[in-house]
N, CA, C and O atoms as a GROMACS GRO file, in nm:
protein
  360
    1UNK      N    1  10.560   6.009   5.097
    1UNK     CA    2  10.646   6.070   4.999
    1UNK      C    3  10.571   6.076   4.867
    1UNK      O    4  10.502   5.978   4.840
    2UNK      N    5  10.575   6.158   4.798
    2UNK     CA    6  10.518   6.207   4.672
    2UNK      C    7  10.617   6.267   4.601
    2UNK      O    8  10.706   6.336   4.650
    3UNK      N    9  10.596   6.231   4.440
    3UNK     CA   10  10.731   6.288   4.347
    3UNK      C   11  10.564   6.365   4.291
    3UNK      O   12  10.448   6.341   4.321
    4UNK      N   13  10.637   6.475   4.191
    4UNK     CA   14  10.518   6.557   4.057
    4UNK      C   15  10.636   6.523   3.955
    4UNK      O   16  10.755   6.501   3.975
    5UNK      N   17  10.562   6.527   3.846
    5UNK     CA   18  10.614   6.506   3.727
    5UNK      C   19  10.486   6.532   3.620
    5UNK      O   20  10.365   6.512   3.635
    6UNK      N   21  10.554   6.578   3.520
    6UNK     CA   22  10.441   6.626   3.404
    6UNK      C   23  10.545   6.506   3.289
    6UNK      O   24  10.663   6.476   3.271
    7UNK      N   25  10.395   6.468   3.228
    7UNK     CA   26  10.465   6.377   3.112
    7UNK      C   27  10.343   6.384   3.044
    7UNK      O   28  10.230   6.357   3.085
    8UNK      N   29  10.394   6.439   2.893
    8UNK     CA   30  10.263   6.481   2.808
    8UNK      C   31  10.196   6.585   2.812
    8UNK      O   32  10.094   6.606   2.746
    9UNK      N   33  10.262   6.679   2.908
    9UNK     CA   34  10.161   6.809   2.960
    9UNK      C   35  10.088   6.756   3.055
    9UNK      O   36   9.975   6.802   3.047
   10UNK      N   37  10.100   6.658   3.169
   10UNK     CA   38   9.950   6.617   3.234
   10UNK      C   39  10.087   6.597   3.363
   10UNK      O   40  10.208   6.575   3.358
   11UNK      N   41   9.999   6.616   3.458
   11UNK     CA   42  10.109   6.673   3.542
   11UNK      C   43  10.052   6.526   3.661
   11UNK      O   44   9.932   6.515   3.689
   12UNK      N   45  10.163   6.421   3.723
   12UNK     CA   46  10.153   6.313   3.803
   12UNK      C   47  10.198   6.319   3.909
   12UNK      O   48  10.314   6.357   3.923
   13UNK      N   49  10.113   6.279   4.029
   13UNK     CA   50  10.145   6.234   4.142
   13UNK      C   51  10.200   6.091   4.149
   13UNK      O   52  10.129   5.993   4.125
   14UNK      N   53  10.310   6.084   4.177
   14UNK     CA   54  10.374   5.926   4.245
   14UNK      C   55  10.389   5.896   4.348
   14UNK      O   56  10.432   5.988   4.419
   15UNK      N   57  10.368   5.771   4.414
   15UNK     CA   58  10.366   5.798   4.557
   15UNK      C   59  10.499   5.636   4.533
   15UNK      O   60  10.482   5.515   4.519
   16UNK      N   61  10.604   5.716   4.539
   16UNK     CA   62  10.704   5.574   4.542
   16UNK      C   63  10.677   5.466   4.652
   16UNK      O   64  10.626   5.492   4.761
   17UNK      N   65  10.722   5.324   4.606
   17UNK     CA   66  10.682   5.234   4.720
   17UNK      C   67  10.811   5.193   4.742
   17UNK      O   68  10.901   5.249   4.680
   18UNK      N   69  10.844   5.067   4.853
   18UNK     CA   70  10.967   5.006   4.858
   18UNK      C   71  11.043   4.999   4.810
   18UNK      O   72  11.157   5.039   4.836
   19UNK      N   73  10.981   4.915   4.674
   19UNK     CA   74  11.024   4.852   4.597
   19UNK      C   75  11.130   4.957   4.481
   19UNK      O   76  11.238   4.934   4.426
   20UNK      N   77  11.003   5.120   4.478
   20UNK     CA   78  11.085   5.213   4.369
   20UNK      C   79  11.228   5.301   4.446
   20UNK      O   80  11.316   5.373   4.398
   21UNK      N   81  11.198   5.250   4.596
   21UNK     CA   82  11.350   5.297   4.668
   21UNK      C   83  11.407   5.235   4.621
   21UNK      O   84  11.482   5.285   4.537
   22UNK      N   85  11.410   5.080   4.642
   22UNK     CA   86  11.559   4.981   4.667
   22UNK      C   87  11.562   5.000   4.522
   22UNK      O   88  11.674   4.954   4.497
   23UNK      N   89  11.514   5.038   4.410
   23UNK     CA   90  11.572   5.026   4.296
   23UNK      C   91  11.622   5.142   4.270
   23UNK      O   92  11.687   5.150   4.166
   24UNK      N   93  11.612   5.233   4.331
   24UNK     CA   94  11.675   5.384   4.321
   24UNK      C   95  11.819   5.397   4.400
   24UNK      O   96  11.923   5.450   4.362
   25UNK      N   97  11.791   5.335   4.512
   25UNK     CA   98  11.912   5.314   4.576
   25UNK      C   99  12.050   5.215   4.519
   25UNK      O  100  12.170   5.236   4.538
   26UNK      N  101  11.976   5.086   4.433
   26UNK     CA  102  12.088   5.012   4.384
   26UNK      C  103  12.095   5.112   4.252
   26UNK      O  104  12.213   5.140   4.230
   27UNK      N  105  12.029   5.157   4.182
   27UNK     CA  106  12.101   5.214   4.089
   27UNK      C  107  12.183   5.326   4.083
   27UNK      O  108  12.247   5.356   3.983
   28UNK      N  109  12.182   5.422   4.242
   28UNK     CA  110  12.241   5.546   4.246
   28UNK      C  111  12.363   5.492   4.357
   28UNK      O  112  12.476   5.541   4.364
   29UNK      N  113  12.315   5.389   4.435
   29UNK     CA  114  12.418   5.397   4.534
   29UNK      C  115  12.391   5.442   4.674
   29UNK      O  116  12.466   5.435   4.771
   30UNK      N  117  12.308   5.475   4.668
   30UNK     CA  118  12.223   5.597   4.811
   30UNK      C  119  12.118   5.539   4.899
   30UNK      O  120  12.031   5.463   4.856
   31UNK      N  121  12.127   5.569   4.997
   31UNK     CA  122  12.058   5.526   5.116
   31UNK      C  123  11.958   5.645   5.104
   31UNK      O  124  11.992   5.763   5.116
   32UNK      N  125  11.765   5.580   5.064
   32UNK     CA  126  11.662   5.664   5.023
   32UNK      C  127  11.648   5.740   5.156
   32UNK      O  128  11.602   5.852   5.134
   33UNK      N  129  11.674   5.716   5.309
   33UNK     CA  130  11.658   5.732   5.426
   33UNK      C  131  11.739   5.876   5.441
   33UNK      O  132  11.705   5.959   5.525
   34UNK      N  133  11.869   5.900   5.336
   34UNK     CA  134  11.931   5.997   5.378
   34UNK      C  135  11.899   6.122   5.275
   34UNK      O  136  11.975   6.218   5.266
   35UNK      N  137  11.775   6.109   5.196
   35UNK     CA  138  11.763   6.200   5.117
   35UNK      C  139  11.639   6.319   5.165
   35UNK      O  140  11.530   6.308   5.222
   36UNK      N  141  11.739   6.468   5.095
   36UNK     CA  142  11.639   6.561   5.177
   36UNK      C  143  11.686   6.661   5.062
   36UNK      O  144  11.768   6.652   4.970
   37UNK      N  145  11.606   6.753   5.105
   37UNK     CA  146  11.613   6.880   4.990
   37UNK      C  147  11.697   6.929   4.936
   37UNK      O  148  11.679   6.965   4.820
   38UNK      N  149  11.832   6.952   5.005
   38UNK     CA  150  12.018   6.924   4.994
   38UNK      C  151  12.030   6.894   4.882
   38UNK      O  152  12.047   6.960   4.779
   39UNK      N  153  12.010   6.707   4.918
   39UNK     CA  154  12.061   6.600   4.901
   39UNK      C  155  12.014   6.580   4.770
   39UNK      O  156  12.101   6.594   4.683
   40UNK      N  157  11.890   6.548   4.727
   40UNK     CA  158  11.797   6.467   4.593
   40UNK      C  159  11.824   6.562   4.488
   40UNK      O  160  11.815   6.684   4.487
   41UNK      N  161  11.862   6.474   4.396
   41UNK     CA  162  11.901   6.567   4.280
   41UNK      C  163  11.772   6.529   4.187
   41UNK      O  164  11.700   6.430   4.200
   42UNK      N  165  11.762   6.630   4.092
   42UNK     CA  166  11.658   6.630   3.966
   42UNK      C  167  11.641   6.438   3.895
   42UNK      O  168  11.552   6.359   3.863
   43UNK      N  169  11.745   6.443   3.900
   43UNK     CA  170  11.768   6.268   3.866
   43UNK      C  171  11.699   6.172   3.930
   43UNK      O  172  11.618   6.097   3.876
   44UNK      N  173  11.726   6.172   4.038
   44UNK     CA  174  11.648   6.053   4.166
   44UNK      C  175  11.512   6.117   4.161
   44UNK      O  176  11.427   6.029   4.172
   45UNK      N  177  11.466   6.224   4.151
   45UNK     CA  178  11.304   6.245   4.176
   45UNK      C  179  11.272   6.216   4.028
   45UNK      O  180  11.160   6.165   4.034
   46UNK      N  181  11.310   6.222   3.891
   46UNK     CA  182  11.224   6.191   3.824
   46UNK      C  183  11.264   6.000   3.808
   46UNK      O  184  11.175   5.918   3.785
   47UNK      N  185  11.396   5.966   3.824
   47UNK     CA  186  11.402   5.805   3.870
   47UNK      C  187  11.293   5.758   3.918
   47UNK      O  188  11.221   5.678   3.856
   48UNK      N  189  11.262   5.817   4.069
   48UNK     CA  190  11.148   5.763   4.121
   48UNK      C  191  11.012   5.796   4.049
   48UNK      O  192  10.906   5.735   4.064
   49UNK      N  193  11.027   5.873   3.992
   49UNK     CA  194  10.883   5.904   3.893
   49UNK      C  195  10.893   5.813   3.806
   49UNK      O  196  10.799   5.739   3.834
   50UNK      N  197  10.952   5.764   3.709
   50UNK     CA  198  10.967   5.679   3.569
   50UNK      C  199  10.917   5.531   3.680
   50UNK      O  200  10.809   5.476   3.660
   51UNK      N  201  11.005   5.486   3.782
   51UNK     CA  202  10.971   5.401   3.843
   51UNK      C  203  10.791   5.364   3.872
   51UNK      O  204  10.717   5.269   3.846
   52UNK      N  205  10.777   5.466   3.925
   52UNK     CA  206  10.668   5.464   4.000
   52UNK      C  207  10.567   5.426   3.861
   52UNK      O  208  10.499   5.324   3.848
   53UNK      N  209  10.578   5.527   3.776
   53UNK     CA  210  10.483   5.540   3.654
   53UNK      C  211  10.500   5.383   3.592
   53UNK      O  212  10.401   5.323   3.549
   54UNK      N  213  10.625   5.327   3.591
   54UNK     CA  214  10.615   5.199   3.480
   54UNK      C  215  10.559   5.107   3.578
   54UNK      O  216  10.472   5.038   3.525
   55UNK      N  217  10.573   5.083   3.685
   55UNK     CA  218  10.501   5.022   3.797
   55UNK      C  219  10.317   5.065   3.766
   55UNK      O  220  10.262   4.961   3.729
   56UNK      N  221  10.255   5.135   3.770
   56UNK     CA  222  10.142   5.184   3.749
   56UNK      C  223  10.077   5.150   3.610
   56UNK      O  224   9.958   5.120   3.600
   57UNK      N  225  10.157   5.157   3.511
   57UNK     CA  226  10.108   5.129   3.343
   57UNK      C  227  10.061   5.294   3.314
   57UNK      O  228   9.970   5.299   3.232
   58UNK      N  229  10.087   5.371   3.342
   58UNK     CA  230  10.115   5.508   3.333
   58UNK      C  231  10.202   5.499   3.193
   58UNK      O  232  10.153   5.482   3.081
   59UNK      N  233  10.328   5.513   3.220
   59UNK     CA  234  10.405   5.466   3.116
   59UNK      C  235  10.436   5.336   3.082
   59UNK      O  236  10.410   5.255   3.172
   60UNK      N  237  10.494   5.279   2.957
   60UNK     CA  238  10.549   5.094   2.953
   60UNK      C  239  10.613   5.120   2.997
   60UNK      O  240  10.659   5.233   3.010
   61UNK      N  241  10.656   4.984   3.055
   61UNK     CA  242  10.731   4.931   3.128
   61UNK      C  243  10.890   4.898   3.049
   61UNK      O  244  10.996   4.870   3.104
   62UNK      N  245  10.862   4.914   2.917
   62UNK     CA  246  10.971   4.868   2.839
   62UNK      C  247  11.061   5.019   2.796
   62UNK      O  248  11.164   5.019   2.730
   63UNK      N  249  10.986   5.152   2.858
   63UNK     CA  250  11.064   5.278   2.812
   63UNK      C  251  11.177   5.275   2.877
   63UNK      O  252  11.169   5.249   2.997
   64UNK      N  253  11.260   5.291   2.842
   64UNK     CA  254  11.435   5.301   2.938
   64UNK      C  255  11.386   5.436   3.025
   64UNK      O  256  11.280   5.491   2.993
   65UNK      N  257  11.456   5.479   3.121
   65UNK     CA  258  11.505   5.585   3.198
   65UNK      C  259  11.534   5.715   3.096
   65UNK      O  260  11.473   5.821   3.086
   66UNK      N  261  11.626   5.677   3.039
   66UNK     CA  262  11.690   5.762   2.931
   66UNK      C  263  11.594   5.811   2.868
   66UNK      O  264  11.591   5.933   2.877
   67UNK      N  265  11.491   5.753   2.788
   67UNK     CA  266  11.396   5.749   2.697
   67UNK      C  267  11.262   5.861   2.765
   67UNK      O  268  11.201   5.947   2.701
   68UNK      N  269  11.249   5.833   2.879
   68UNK     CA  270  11.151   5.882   2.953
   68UNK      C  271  11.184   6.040   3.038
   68UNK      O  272  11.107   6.110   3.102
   69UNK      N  273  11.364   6.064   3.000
   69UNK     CA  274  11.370   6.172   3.044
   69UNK      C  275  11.344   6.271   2.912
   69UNK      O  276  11.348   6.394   2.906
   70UNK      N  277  11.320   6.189   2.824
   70UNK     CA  278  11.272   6.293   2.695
   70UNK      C  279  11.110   6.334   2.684
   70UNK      O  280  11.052   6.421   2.619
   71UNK      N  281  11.079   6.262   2.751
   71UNK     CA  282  10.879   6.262   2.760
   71UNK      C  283  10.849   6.380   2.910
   71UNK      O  284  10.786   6.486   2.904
   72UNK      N  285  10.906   6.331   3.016
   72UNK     CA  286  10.889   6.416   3.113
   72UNK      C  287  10.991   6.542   3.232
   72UNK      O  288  11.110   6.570   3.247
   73UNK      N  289  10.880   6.579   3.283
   73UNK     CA  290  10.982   6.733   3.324
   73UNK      C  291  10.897   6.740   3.439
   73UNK      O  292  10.799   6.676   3.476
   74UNK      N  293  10.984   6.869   3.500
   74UNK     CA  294  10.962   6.854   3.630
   74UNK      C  295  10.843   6.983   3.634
   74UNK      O  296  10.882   7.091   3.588
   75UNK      N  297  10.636   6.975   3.709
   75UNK     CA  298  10.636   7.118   3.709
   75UNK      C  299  10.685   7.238   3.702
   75UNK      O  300  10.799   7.236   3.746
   76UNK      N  301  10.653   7.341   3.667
   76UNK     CA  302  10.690   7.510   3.639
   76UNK      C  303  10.732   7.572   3.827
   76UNK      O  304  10.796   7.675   3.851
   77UNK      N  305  10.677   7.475   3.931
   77UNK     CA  306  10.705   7.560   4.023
   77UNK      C  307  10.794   7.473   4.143
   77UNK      O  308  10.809   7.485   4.264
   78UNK      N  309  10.850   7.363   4.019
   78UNK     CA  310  10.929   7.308   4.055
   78UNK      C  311  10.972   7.160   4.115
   78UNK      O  312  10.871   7.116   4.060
   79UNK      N  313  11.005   7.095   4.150
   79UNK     CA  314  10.977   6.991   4.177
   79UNK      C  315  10.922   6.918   4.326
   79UNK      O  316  10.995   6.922   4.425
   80UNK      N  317  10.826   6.870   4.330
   80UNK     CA  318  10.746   6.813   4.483
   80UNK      C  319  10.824   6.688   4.543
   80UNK      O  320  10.801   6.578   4.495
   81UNK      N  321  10.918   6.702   4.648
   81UNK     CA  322  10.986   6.581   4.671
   81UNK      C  323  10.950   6.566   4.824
   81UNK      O  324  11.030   6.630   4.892
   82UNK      N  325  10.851   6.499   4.904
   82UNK     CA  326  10.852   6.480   4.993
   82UNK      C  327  10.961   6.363   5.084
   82UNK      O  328  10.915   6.258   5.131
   83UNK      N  329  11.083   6.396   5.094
   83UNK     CA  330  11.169   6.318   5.140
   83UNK      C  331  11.111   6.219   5.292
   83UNK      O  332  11.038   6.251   5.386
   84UNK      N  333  11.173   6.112   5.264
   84UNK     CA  334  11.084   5.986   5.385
   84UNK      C  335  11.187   6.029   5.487
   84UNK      O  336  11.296   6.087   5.484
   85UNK      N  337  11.112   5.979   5.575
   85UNK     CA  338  11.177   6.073   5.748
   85UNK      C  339  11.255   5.945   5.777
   85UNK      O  340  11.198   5.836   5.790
   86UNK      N  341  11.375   5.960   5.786
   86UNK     CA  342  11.519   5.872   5.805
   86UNK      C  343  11.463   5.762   5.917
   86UNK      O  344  11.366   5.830   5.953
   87UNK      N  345  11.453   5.640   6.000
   87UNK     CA  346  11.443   5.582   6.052
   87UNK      C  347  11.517   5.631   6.217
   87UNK      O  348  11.626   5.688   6.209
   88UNK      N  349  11.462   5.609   6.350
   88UNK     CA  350  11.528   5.645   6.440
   88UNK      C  351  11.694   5.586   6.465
   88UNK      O  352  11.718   5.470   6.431
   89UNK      N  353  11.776   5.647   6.508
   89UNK     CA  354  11.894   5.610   6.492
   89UNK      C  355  11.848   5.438   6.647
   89UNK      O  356  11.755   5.424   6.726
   90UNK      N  357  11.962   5.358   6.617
   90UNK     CA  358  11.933   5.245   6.658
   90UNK      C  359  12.033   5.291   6.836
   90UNK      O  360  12.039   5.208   6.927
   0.00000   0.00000   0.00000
């Protein structure tokens, strides 16, 4: 899975890990397993971007969410959300 995001004019690859799911998931509520092109709103892909980036030292770690939706945007041709392939049903 890969998010794009431009912050500063410089355009980022994120490659979310575990860790930037389960924090996407407790903060939205959502099971990362059930997200697909539908589904992911502009919000959760740059979530997982701010994540990913303050994890990296890309951005501090101390910028809020809020703060960071003022710095970055989504490329001109739109946003790259490679959704993770749901787990086999049990």
């Amino acid at each position: 899975m890969n998010v794009d995001v431009v912050v500063d004019g410089v355009v980022h690859t994120v490659s979310p890990t575990a860790g930037d799911l389960v924090r996407l998931e407790r903060e939205y509520g959502i099971t990362a397993g059930s997200m697909d092109e539908t589904t992911t709103s502009v919000e959760h892909v740059l979530f997982l971007a701010w994540a990913g980036l303050c994890r990296t030292g890309v951005v501090d770690r101390e910028l809020s969410f809020d703060d960071f939706l003022d710095l970055a945007d989504v490329p001109e041709a739109g946003h790259n959300m490679n959704p993770p392939i749901p787990p086999p049903p049990s």
